[in-house]
C-alpha positions as CSV (number, residue, x, y, z in Angstrom):
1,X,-46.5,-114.7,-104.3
2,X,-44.5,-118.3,-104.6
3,X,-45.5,-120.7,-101.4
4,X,-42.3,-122.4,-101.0
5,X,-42.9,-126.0,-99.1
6,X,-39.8,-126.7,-97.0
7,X,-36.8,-126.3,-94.6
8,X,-37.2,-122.2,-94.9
9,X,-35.2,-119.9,-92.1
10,X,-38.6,-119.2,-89.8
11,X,-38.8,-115.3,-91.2
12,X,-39.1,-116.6,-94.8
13,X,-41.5,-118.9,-93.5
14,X,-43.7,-117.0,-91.6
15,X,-43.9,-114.7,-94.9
16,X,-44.6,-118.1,-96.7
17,X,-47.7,-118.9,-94.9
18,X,-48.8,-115.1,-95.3
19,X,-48.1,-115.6,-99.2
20,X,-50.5,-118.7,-98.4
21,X,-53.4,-117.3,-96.7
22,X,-54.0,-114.2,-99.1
23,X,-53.9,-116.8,-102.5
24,X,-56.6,-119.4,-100.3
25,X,-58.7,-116.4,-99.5
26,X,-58.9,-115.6,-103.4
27,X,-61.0,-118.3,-103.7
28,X,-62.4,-119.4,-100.6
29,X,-64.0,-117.5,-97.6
30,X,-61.3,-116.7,-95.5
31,X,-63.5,-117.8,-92.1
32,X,-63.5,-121.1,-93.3
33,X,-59.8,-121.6,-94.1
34,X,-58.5,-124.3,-91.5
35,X,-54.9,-124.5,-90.3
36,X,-54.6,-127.9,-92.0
37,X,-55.6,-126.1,-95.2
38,X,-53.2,-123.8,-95.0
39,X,-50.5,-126.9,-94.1
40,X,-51.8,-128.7,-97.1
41,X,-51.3,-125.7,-99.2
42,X,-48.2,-125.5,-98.3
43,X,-47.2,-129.2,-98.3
44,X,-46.5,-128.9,-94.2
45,X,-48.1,-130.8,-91.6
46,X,-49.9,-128.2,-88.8
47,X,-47.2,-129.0,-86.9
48,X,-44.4,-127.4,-88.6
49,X,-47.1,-124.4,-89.3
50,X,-47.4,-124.1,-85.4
51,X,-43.4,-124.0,-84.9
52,X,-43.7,-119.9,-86.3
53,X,-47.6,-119.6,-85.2
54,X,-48.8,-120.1,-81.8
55,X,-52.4,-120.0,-83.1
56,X,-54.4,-119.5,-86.1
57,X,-55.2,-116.1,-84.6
58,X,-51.6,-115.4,-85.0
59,X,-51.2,-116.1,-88.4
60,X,-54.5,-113.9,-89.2
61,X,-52.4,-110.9,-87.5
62,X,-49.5,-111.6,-89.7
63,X,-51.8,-111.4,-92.6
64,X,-53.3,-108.4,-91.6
65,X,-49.9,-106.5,-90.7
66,X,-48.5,-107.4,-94.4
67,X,-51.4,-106.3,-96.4
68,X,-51.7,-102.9,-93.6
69,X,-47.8,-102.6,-94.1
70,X,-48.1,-103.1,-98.2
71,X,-50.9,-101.1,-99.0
72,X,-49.9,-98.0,-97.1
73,X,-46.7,-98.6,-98.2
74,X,-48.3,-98.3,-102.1
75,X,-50.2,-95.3,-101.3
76,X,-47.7,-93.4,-99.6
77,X,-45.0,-94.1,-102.7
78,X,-47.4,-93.3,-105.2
79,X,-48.7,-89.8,-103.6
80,X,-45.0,-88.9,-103.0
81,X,-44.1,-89.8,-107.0
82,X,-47.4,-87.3,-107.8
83,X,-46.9,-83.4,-108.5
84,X,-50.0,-81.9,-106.9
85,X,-52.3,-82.8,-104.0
86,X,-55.3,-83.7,-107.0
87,X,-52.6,-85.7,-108.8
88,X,-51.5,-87.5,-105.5
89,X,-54.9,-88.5,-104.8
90,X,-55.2,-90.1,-108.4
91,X,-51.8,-92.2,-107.8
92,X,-53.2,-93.4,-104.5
93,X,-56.9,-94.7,-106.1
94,X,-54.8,-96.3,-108.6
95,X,-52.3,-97.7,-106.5
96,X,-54.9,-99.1,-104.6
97,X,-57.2,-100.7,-107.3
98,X,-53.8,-102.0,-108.5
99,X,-52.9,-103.5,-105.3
100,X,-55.8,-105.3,-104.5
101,X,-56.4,-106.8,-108.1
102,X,-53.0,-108.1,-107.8
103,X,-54.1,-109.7,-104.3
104,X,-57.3,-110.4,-104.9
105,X,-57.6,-112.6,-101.0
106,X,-56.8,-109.3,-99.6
107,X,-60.2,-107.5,-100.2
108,X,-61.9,-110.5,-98.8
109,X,-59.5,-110.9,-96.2
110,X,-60.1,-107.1,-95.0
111,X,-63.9,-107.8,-95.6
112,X,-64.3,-110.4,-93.1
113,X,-61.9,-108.9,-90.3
114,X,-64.1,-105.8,-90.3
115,X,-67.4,-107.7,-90.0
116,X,-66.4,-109.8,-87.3
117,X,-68.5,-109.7,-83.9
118,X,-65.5,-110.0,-81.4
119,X,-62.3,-107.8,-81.0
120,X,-59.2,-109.7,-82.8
121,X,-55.7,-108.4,-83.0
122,X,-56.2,-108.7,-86.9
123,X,-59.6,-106.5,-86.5
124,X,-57.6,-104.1,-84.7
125,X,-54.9,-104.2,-87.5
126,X,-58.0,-103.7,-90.0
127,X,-59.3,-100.8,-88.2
128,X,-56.1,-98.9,-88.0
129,X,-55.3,-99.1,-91.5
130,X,-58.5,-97.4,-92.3
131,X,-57.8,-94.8,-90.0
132,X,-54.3,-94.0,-91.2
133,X,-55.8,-94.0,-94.6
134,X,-58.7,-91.7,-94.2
135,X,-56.1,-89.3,-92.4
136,X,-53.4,-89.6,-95.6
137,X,-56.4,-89.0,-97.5
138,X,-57.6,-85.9,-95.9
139,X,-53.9,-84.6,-95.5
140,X,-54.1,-84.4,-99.2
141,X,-57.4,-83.2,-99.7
142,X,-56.9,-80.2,-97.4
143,X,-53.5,-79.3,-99.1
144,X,-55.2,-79.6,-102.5
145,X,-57.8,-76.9,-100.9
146,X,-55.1,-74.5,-99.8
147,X,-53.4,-74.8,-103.1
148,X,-56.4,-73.6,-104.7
149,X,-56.5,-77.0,-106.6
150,X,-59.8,-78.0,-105.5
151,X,-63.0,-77.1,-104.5
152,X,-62.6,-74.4,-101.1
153,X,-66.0,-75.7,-100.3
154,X,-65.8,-79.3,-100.2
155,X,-66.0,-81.1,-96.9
156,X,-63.1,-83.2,-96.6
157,X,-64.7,-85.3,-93.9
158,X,-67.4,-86.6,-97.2
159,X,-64.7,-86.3,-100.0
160,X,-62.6,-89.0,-98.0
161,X,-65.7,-91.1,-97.4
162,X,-66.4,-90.8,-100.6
163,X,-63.2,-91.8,-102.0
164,X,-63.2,-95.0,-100.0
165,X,-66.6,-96.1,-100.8
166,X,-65.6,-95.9,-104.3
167,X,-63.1,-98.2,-104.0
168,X,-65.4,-100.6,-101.9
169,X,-68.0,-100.1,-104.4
170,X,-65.7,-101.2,-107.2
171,X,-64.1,-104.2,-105.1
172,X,-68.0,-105.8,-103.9
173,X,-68.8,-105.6,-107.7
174,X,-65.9,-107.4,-108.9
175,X,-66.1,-109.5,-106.5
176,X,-69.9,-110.5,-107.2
177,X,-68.8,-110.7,-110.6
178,X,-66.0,-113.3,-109.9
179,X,-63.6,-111.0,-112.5
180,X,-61.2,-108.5,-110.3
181,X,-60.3,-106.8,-114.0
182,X,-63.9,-105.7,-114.3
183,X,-62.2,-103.1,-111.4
184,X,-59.1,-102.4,-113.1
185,X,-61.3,-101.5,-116.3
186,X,-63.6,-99.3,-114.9
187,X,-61.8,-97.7,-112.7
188,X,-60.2,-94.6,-114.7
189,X,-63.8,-93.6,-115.7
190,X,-65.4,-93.9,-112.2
191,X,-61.8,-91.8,-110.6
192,X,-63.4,-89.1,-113.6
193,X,-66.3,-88.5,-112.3
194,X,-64.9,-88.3,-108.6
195,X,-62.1,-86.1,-109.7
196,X,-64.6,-83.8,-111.5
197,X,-66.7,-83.3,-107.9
198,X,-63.4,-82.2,-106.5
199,X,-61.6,-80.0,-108.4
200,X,-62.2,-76.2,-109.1
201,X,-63.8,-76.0,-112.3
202,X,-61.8,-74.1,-114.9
């Protein structure tokens, strides 16, 4: 993602300061980013930020609604692309490891929206994403189940939570080891071992 600096049509802009949040929270905690940081990032002064943003609250939605809108977005291409529920459910672990290690403010974007105390429009955003993807998650489980593909006795309710922890498991320990490929790298063998839980043994 390019910030470009100036005289942008306000839609190209708004996806400008977007663009400028995620690569700031890549290396700093996203609570602490200012609105004058993210001016000075993008070589603006606050006023011309608060011309497309009547708050910093609403620029923290319009983060949250691009990485909701792109991730889902990813996941739902890649399952469609895949041939079988199991092979769907591979193409969205990838698609996601893939996503966020390309965006690597997003995870701790995401991270610090669901910790927060108070209710926030971008909370809310963050909240609904997870639901929508638990529910495309156990769409495909149960499908793989009735397809004979995996396991009739597996509890889609823990496979789904168990799918999403992996991720988050892979994400906090890249991210404590300040190297985002550490994920992409151990990610086949870990999606093994999950897949291998699953599936009906042969």
């Amino acid at each position: 993602m390019n910030t470009k600096p100036k005289h942008l049509p306000a839609a190209e802009r708004r996806a400008a300061t977007v663009a400028a949040v995620i690569e700031l929270a890549a290396q700093h905690n996203p609570s602490e980013i200012t609105t004058a940081a993210i001016a000075r990032h993008m070589h603006l002064t606050q006023g011309a930020l608060f011309r497309h943003f009547v708050s910093k609250e609403a620029i923290w939605q319009a983060v949250m609604e691009w990485v909701a809108e792109g991730l889902l977005q990813k996941i739902e291409q890649a399952a469609r692309l895949a041939d079988s529920p199991l092979a769907a459910l591979e193409a969205m672990f990838f698609s996601h490891v893939e996503f966020v290690s390309t965006h690597p403010g997003v995870p701790r974007i995401m991270f610090g929206e669901l910790q927060r105390a108070e209710t926030t429009a971008a909370k809310e955003i963050a909240r609904k994403l997870m639901q929508t993807y638990r529910a495309r998650l156990s769409q495909c489980i149960e499908q793989g189940k009735e397809q004979g593909e995996l396991r009739s006795d597996l509890e889609v309710e823990v496979a789904v939570t168990l799918f999403v922890g992996i991720v988050q498991g892979l994400l906090v320990q890249a991210m404590l080891a300040g190297d985002l490929e550490i994920m992409r790298r151990t990610a086949p063998r870990v999606f093994t071992i999950y897949r291998r839980g699953i599936q009906v043994k042969p």
